[in-house]
Structures are given as structure tokens and as C-alpha cells.
BAMAR-669233 format. One record per residue (C-alpha): residue in three letters; x, y, z. Coordinates in steps of 0.1 Angstrom, whole numbers, plus 5000, padded with zeros to 4 digits. Layout:
ALAXYZ...
END
This chain:
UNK753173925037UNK752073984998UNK750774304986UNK749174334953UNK750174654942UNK747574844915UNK748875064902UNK745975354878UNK746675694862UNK742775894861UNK741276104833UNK742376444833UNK739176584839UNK739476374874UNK742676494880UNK742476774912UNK744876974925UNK746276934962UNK743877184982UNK740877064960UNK741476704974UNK741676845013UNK737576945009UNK736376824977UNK734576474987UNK733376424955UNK736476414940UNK737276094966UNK734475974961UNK734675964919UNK738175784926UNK736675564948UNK733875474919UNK736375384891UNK737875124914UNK734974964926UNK731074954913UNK729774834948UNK727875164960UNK727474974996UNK730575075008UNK731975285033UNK735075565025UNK737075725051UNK739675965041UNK742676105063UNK742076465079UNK745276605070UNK747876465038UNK750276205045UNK754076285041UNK755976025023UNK756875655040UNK754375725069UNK753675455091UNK749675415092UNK748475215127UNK746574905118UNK744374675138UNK747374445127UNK750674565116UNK751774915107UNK751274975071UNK754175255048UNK752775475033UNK754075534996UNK756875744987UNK754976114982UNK752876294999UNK749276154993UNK745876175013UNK744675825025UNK741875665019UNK740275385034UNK737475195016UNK735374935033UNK733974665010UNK731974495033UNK731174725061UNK728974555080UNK731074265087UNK733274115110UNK737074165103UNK739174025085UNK737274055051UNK738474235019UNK738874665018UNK741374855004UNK743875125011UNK744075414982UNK746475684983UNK746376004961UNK749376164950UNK749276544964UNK750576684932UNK749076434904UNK746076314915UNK747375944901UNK746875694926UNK747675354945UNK745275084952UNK746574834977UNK744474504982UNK743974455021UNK742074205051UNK742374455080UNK741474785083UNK743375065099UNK743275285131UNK740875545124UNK741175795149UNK742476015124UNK739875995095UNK737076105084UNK733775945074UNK732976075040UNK730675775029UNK728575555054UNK726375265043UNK723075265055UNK721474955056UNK718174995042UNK715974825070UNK717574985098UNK714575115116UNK712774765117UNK715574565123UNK716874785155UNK713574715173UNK715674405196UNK713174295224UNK714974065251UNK713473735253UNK711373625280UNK711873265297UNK710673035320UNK711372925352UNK714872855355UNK715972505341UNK717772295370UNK718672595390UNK719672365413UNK722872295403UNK723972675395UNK726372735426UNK728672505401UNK728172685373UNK730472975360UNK730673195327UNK732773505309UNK731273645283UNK733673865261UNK732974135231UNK735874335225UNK734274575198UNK738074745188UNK736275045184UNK733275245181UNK733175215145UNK733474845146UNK731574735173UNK728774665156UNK725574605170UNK724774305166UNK727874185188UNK726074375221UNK722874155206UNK725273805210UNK726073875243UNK722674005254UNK720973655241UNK723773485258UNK723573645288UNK719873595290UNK719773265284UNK722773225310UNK720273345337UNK716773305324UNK717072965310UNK719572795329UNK719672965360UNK722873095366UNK724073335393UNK724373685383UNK727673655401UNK729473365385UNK728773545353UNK731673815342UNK731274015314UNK733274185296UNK732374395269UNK734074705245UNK734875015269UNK732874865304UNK731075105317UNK732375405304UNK729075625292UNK730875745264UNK730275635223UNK731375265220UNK728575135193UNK727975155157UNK724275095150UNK722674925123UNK721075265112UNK724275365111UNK724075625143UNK725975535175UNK725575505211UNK726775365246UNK726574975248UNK723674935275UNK724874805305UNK721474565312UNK721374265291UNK718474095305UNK716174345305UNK715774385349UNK716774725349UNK720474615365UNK724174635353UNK725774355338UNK728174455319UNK731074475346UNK734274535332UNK736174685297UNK737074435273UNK741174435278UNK743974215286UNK744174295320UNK740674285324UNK740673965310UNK743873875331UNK741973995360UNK738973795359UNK740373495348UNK742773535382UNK739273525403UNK738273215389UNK741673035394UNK740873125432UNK736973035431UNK736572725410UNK737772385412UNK736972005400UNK733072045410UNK732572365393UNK732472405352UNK733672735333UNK731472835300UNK733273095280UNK731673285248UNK733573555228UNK732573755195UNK733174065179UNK736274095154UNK739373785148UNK742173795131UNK745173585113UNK748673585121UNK749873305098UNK748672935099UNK746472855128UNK748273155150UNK745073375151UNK743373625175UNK740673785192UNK740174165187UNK739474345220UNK739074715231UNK742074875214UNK743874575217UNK744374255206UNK744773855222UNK746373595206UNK745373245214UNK748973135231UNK747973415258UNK744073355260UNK744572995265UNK747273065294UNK744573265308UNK742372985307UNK744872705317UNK744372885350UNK741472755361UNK740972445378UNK737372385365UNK736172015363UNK734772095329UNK735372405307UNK732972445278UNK733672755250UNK731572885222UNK734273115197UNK732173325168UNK734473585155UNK736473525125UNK739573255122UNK738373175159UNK739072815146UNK742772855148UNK741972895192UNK741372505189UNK744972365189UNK745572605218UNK742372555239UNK742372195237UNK742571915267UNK740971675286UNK737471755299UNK736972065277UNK734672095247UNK734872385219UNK732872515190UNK733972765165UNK731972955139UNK734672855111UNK737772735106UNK741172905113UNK741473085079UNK737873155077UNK735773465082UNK732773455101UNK730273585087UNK726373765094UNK722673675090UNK721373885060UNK719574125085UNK722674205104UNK720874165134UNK722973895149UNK726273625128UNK724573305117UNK726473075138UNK725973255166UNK722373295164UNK721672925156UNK724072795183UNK722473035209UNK718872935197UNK720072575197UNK720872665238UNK717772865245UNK715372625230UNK714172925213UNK714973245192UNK715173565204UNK711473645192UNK710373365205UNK709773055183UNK710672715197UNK713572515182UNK714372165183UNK718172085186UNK717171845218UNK717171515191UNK717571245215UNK714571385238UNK716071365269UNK715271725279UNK718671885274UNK720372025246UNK724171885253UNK727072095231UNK727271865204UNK723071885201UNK723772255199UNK726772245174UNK725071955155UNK721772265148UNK723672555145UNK725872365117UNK722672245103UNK721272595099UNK724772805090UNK724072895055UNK727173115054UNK730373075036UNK732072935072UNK733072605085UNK731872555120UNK734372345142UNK733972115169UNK736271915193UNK735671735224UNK737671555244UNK736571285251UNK734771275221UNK732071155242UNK731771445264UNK730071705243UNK727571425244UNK727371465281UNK727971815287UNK725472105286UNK725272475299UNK723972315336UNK726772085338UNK726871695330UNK723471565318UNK722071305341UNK720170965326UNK718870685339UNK720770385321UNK718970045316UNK715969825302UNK713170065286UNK711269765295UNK710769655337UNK710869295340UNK709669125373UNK712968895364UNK714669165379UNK716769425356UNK719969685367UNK720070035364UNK722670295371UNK722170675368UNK725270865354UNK726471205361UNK724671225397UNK724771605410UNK727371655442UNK724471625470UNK721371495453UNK719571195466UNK717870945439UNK714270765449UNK713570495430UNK709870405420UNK707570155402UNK704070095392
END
């Protein structure tokens, strides 16, 4: 992989001797400034100075430190995105004060630092006021012992998980249930550390606090499990043993992605990572008559090749070297939001949107890919692929869409009709005035 190596000598009134650096912030922080004049940043530096050639944990691949001793510091560019996305490692020599500028994408582990700069978005306390959004009666409940879902936000960490991703999977969740009338059972979630009580959420106001457990907004549980491989392994193992033909698998994920090389890219979970070889094994496992998956973290694109078969239909915020990106507010990503809107027939506050273009009712995937593409102002690609290309047409959150094929007109000549995509069970009455 390229570095580009900068290489700067400072002033001498900048230069600070080794002990000043260990508590001096302002020293950091006036390095920090003659590298970059973006004051919306965040800057972590390294509690303790870094011997020579020390191998620094990444949420990629370990990165060397250079050849002296040199305190670390992490800079954020962008810090309320989703990774990968431009930041920069800095180290500053011990004895000189001269220092190294390395370009980066990912950012590292950082148990071991300390926050001496946090970005705090200016609308915070408005924009954290997220009220769940109410629905009505269930759409075509009917049909929901067929329906199945997993729901995954993997978060990395505490200081990544941003808020907006528990936001995804809250609007998700409730339109899962509220909308189309799923079973609270067929719908596993998994999401950062489960339902550990302990710190696992950056706020927008840039506070933290433990992902709620209730999505919907009825006072009960939903988030059931950790956001892991095993979990993952574990859940997609139940649904190999309860799903077959009849029954069809909707799978969402955000948070963070990242890029191996090419289209070999993958999702960020809890401390861990899951490249889209594995994911898609885990999905191969199910025997689901249709499996239907909405990808919003960054290069999720490069899950197509993978995911991709017969009967299965899969949109991606961008492309596999893209980043995904958020809505100006930070309150949810732009794909996302549109997508789920697209879904819900409405946004989260409320107001009604109209991705049902043919009129028939439902909003099928490509309907809901077709808007959310529409609306993506971002600097992202959305992806689509169905196969057949024809089912995305067909297919939405309840399952196949059923019409009534034939004449607009009735003729006493006598006409045929069919209706396509009966449910298993239901009865059809025919009728005519």
C-alpha cells in the first residue's frame, strides 16, 4: 500500500522539549494547525511516547511507527463520518520537536489515546431531539409468518459509533414492525456491544451513552445480540434451521466499511471486522425463497459480486471504492434515509413520500432504490442488482407484490385474467358490476 510521506521541520519558537509535549496540548494542537486550517477536526494524541518502530493497531493493518521515539497523534479530518475517509497520522520526534505527517483512510485503535480536541457540531441540541415515528395499522400483516430480517450496526467502537447509525436501525426496525408488520421474532438485531449497559455511543453533541435497547418506542428490548462474528455466525445458523423456499430474508447493515483492494471490501463490526467472502457464506446458508439486502456503509458496493444469485436483490449506498457519506445534519447518511423513507412511505417526522410510481400500493426495491437515488445528493454512487432483473420489480419488504393482470377495460366479449404472486393459503373472489 502507498504512503505519502511529509516530511516539515517547525519554527523554533514551536519547537518543545520532550516533557513539555507529554502535557502541553497547545503545543499539539499549534502543530496540528500548520498542517491543516480546518478547525472542525478532532486530535487525539497517545498517553505515553512511542519507542521507535512500534506497531500501532489499526481498524485495518498495523501501522510502524518511525524510527525515534515520538508521541502520536491522530487527527480526524472529517469526524463525523463514516470510515474510510481522509485523516492523518503525525508523529513528533521526542528530542526535536520536527515531525512526520503520514496521509491515511483508516483510523487507528484508540484505546490508548487521548481526546485533546473534539468537534462539536454546532446544532447538536436540536438535532438530538429523534422522536420514533408513529404508523398505521400494519400493511398486509398477513403474510408476516414468511417474513424474516437481521439488522446489523457494528459501531467498532464507542468513538465511532456514531449516532446516527442507532437512528438507521431504529427507523428500520420500526418500519419493519409498524409498517409492514413483521414479527418481533423473525427480526434479529444486532447492534455494537448488545446489551451490555456500558458506553457504546458517540453523540452528536459530542457526549456518549449506552445504545437504547428499544427501537420502536414500546418500552421492550430489541436489540438482542452484540454485533460480532459469532453473533453473526450464530443467528444466521437459526435461520438456516427456520427458513425455507416460502419464507424471504431482508438484511440491512450500516455503521463503518472498509477496502481491502479492488472489490474485496468489508463491514466494520464490534472490534472486529467481516469481509464479504465470509458474510456472504453466512448468508449462502439460508434456504430463503427470496433474500432482499439494503448495504449503507462505505465501499459496501464491493459486497455485490459476493452476495449475488438467483432470487436475491441488493442495493448499496455507493460503489466498491466509494465512501458513504451523511446528510448535512448528521442525523441519519443520505442513502439511508431516502431508501428507508422510500420503504416507510414517510420520513421519520412524518411527511409522506412518494416512491410508489406505478400506484399499485407498494413500494417494490427498485421503487425504493429508484427515490433514494433520486434524492442522494452526496458524492456516492448507489448500486443496484437484481436477479432476475425483473424481480426488484416484484419484490417488496412483505414479500412478492401481487396484481391482477389483464384488460383495464371488462368486455361482455369475455376477457382473461391471472393474478401473479398469490400468497401460500389465500383464496381469490372474483367480482363485477
Amino acid at each position: 500500500m502507498k504512503r505519502l510521506l511529509i516530511l516539515c521541520f517547525i519554527c523554533s519558537s514551536c519547537l518543545v522539549q520532550a516533557q513539555q509535549l507529554a502535557y502541553n496540548k497547545q503545543d499539539i494542537l499549534n502543530i496540528v494547525y500548520q498542517i491543516t486550517l480546518e478547525k472542525n477536526i478532532d486530535v487525539l494524541v497517545s498517553k505515553q511516547p512511542l519507542p521507535p518502530n512500534t506497531a500501532i493497531t489499526t481498524l485495518y493493518k498495523p501501522f510502524v511507527s518511525p524510527e525515534y521515539d515520538s508521541w502520536f497523534v491522530f487527527l480526524d479530518e472529517h469526524p463525523y463520518e463514516s470510515w474510510w475517509h481522509d485523516c492523518k497520522y503525525i508523529f513528533i520526534e521526542i528530542k526535536t520537536g520536527e515531525y512526520e505527517v503520514f496521509k491515511m483512510s483508516y483510523p487507528p485503535d484508540i484505546d490508548n489515546m487521548e481526546i485533546i480536541k473534539k468537534y462539536i457540531f454546532d446544532d447538536a441540541e436540536e438535532l438530538t431531539a429523534y422522536k420514533i415515528p408513529e404508523y398505521e395499522t400494519p400493511k398486509n400483516a398477513v403474510t408476516s409468518d414468511n417474513e424474516w430480517a437481521v439488522i446489523i450496526n457494528g459501531g467498532i467502537s464507542d468513538y465511532f459509533n456514531h449516532q446516527r447509525y442507532w437512528n438507521h436501525i431504529s427507523f428500520i426496525y420500526s418500519t419493519l414492525i409498524h409498517e409492514y408488520g413483521y414479527q418481533k421474532s423473525h427480526v434479529f438485531v444486532l447492534c455494537s456491544d448488545g446489551t451490555n449497559p456500558g458506553i457504546d455511543r458517540h453523540l452528536i453533541n459530542g457526549g456518549f451513552d449506552s445504545s437504547p435497547l428499544d427501537l420502536d418506542g414500546d418500552g421492550l428490548a430489541d436489540i438482542q445480540y452484540s454485533a460480532t462474528k459469532s453473533n453473526i455466525g450464530t443467528v444466521f445458523d437459526i435461520l438456516s434451521d427456520s427458513l425455507d423456499v416460502n419464507d424471504n430474508l431482508f438484511i440491512y447493515t450500516t455503521d463503518h466499511g472498509g477496502q481491502i483492494n479492488g472489490q474485496d471490501v468489508f463491514l466494520y463490526l464490534w472490534g472486529d471486522t467481516i469481509g464479504d467472502d465470509l458474510f456472504a457464506t453466512e448468508v449462502n446458508k439460508v434456504n430463503a425463497g427470496k433474500i432482499n439486502t439494503c448495504m449503507v456503509q462505505c465501499h459496501s458496493g464491493g459486497f455485490i459480486d459476493n452476495l449475488q444469485a438467483t432470487n436475491r436483490v441488493i442495493a448499496t449506498a455507493c460503489r466498491y471504492d466509494e465512501s458513504a457519506y451523511a446528510m448535512n445534519d448528521l442525523q441519519y447518511s443520505e442513502f439511508t434515509y431516502y431508501w428507508i423513507s422510500a420503504v416507510a412511505g414517510k420520513t421519520p417526522t412524518g411527511t409522506t413520500t412518494y416512491a410508489d410510481t406505478d400506484g399499485d400500493g407498494f413500494v417494490s426495491m427498485s421503487e425504493a432504490f429508484n427515490y433514494a437515488e433520486f434524492n442522494d445528493t452526496q458524492s456516492e454512487t448507489p448500486q443496484y442488482n437484481s436477479t432476475p432483473i425483473s424481480l426488484g420489480n416484484n419484490l417488496s419488504l412483505i414479500g412478492m407484490i401481487t396484481r391482477i393482470i389483464g384488460p383495464s377495460i371488462l368486455c361482455s366479449s369475455g376477457e382473461s385474467y391471472s393474478i401473479s404472486n398469490v400468497p401460500s393459503g389465500a383464496s381469490i373472489t372474483w367480482s363485477s358490476s
